[in-house]
C-alpha distance (Angstrom), angle and dihedral (degrees) to the residues before:
residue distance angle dihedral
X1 . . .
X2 3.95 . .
X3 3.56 130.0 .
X4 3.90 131.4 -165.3
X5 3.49 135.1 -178.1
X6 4.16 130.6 -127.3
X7 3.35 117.9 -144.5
X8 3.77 121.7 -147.8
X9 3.62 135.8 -179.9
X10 3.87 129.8 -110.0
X11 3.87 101.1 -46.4
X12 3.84 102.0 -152.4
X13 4.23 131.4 -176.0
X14 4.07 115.6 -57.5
X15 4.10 87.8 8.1
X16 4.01 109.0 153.1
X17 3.80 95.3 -120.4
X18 3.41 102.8 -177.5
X19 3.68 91.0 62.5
X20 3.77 89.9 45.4
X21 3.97 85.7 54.8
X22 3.89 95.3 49.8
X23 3.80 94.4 41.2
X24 3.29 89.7 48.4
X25 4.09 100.9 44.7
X26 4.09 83.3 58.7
X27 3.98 93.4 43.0
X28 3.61 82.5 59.3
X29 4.24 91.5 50.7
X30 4.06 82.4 -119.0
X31 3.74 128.5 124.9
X32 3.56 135.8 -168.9
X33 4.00 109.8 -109.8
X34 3.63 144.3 -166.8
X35 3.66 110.7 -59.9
X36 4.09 100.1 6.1
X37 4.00 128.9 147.4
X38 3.71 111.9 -137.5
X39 4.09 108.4 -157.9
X40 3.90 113.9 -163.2
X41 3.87 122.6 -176.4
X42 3.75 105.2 -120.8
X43 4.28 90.0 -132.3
X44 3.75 92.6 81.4
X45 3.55 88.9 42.0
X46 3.75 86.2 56.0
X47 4.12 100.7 43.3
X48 3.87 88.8 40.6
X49 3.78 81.3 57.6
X50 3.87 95.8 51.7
X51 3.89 84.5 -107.9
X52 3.68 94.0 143.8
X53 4.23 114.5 103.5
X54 4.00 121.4 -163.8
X55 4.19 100.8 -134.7
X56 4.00 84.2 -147.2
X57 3.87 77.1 74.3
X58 3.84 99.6 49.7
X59 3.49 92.0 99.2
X60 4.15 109.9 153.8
X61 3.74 102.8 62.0
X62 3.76 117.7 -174.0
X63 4.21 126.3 -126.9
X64 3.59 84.1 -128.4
X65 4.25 97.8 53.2
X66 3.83 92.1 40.2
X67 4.06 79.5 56.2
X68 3.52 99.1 56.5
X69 4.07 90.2 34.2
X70 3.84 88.9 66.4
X71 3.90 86.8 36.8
X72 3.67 100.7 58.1
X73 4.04 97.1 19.4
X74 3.61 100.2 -111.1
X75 3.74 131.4 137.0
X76 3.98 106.3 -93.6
X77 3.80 97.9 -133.2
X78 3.73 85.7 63.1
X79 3.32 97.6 47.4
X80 3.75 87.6 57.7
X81 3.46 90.3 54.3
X82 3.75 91.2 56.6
X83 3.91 93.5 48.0
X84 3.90 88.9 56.4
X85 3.63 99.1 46.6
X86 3.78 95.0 41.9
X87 4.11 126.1 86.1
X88 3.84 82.8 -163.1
X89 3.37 143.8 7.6
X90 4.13 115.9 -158.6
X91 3.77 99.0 176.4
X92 3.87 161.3 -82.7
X93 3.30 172.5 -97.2
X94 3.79 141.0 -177.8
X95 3.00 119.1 -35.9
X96 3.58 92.6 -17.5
X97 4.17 139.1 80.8
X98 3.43 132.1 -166.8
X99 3.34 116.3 -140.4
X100 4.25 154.6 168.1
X101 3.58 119.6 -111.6
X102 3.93 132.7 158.5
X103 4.16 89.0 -11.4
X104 4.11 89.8 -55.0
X105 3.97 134.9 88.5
X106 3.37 123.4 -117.6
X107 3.56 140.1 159.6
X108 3.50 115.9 -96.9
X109 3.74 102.8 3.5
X110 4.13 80.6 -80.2
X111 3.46 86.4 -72.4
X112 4.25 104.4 153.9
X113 3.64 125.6 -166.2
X114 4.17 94.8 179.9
X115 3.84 115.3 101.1
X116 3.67 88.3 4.1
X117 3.24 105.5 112.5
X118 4.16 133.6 -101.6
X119 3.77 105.0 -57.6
X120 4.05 91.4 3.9
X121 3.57 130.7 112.6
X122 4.12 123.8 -165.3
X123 4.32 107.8 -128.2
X124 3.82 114.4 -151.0
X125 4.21 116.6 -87.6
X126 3.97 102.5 -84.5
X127 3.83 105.2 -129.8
X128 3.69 104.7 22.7
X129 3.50 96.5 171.3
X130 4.04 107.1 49.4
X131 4.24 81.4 37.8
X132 3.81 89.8 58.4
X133 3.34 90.5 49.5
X134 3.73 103.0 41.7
X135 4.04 88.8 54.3
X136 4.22 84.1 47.2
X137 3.50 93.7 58.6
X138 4.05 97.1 38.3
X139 3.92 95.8 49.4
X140 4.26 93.9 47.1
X141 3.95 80.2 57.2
X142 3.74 93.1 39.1
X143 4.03 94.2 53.1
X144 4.04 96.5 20.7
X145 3.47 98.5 -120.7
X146 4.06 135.4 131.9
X147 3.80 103.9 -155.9
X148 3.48 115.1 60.8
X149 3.63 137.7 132.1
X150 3.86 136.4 -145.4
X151 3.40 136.1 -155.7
X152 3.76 141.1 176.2
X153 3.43 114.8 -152.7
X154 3.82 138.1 -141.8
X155 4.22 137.9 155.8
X156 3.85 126.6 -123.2
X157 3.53 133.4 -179.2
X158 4.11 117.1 -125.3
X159 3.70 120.2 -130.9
X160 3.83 110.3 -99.1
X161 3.90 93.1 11.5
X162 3.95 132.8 89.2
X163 3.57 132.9 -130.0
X164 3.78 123.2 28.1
X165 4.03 135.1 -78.3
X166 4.13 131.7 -159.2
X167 3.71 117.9 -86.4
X168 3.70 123.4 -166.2
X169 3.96 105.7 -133.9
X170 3.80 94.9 -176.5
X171 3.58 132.0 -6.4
X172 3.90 128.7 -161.8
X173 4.15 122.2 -170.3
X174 3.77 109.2 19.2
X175 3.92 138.6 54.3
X176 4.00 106.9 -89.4
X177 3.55 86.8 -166.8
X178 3.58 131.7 56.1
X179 3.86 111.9 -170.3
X180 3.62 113.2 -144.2
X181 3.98 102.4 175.1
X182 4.00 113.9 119.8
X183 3.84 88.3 32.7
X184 3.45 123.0 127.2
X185 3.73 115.8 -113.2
X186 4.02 117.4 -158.8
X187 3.24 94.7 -75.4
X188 4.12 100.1 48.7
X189 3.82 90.9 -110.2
X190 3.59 106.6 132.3
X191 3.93 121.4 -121.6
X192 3.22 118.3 -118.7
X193 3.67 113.2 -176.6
X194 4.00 112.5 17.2
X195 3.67 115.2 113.8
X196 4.11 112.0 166.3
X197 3.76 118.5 -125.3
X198 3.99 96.6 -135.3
X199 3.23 100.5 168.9
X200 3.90 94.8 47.4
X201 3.85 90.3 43.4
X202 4.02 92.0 55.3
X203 3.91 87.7 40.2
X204 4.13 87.9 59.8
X205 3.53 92.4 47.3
X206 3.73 91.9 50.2
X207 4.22 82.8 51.1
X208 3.64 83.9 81.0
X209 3.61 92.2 68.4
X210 3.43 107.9 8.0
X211 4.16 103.6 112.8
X212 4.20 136.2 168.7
X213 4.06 94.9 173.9
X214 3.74 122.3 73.6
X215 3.42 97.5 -37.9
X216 3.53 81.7 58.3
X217 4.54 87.0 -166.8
X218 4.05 93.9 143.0
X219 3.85 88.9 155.4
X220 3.98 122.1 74.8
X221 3.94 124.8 -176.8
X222 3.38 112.9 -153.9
X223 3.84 109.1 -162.0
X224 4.48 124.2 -173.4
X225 3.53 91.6 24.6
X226 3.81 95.8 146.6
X227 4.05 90.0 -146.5
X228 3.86 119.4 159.0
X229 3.91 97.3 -109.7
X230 3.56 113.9 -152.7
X231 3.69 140.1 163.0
X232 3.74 91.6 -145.2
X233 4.23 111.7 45.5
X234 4.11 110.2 -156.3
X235 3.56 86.3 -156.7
X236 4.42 146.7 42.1
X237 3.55 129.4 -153.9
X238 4.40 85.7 -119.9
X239 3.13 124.0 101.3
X240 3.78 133.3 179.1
X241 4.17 114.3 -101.2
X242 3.71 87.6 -128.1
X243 4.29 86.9 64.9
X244 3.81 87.7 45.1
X245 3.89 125.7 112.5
X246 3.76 92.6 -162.3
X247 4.05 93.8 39.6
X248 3.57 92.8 50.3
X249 3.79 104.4 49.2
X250 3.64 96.1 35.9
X251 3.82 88.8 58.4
X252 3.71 86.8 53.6
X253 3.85 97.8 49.6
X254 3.90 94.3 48.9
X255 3.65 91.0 38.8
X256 3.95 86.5 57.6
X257 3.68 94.9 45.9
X258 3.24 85.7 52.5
X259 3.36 91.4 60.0
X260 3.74 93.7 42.7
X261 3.71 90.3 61.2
């Protein structure tokens, strides 16, 4: 498998990123080809999209995110911010809170303050799925190619585990999923819950390269991936916080400190 980086230039608010990308691939004396993954890190998405907010403008704070702005030590406009992008907020700590957004966790609602700006902060793309899929079917036609995969690109930090790894927000063109149970492991017992986060592995891998400061390379073809590409996916990354491992017992533990206290 071999991965390479795109550079682009300064991507800036209401910039028409998709022709930045395909100017760019061919600037580069790359193409996209048969069977190729193209990784792109959901920030320029998001400032290409006008999805960058001045907190001077953050006016109308609410009792409840001033609360949790003295709680966790964070400024209260951004807070506010985080409360309106959010479906769910489940908690905190300095500096720091964990939040629900578009069926996934993430810290912060998504909400970045790096390479914003002074005073700015960078909102998550609106429409991540029907953008993935928009730039899917404009790129085949671009490069005249069938199989091709797309993926928008963000980081997350793991429970127990420092530092951050690639997750795939939205994916357009390939299975994300490969779904392992029934299959024989070495020893011919059958597997019964492994499913393979694709889309999240290839996303980590792109990490490596993947950059938005001043190497500014937010774009990441993957190339030999051996995916299933597809035009129809049977499965998504999401799954409901009832099926969760992490969802479940962490509602437990703070349900019993709750108690506790």
């Amino acid at each position: 498998m071999e991965l390479f980086s795109i550079k682009l230039p300064l991507i800036k608010e209401n910039d028409n990123l998709l022709s930045i990308i395909i100017e760019n691939i061919a600037k580069q004396g790359e193409s996209l080809k048969e069977g190729d993954i193209i990784v792109i890190a959901e920030k320029v998405i998001a400032t290409s999209q006008g999805r960058v907010i001045n907190l001077s403008d953050v006016t109308n704070v609410s009792e409840k995110a001033k609360e949790m702005a003295k709680e966790y030590d964070m400024d209260e406009r951004f807070v506010e911010l985080i409360m309106q992008e959010a479906s769910m907020i489940l908690g905190g700590m300095t500096h720091v809170i964990l939040a629900k957004v578009n069926n996934f966790l993430i810290a912060n609602a998504g909400i970045d303050q790096s390479n914003a700006g002074p005073n700015r902060v960078v909102l998550l793309p609106k429409d991540l799925k029907k953008v993935v899929w928009e730039y899917w079917k404009e790129l085949r036609k671009e490069f005249g190619i069938e199989k091709l995969g797309v993926i928008i690109a963000d980081s997350r930090v793991q429970p127990l585990r420092k530092g951050t790894i690639g997750i795939a927000i939205a994916t357009a063109g390939f299975e994300p999923v490969e779904d392992l149970r029934g299959h024989p492991d070495l020893f011919k017992r059958p597997m019964e819950i492994t499913m393979r986060a694709i889309a999240d592995d290839l996303t980590s891998a792109a990490q490596f390269l993947l950059s938005e400061a001043d190497q500014q390379t937010p774009v990441v073809i993957i190339r030999g991936s051996n995916v299933e590409f597809t035009e129809n996916p049977q499965l998504t990354p999401e799954m409901a916080p009832e099926e969760c491992l992490y969802m479940n017992i962490f509602s437990k533990y703070l349900l019993r400190k709750q108690e506790e206290n």
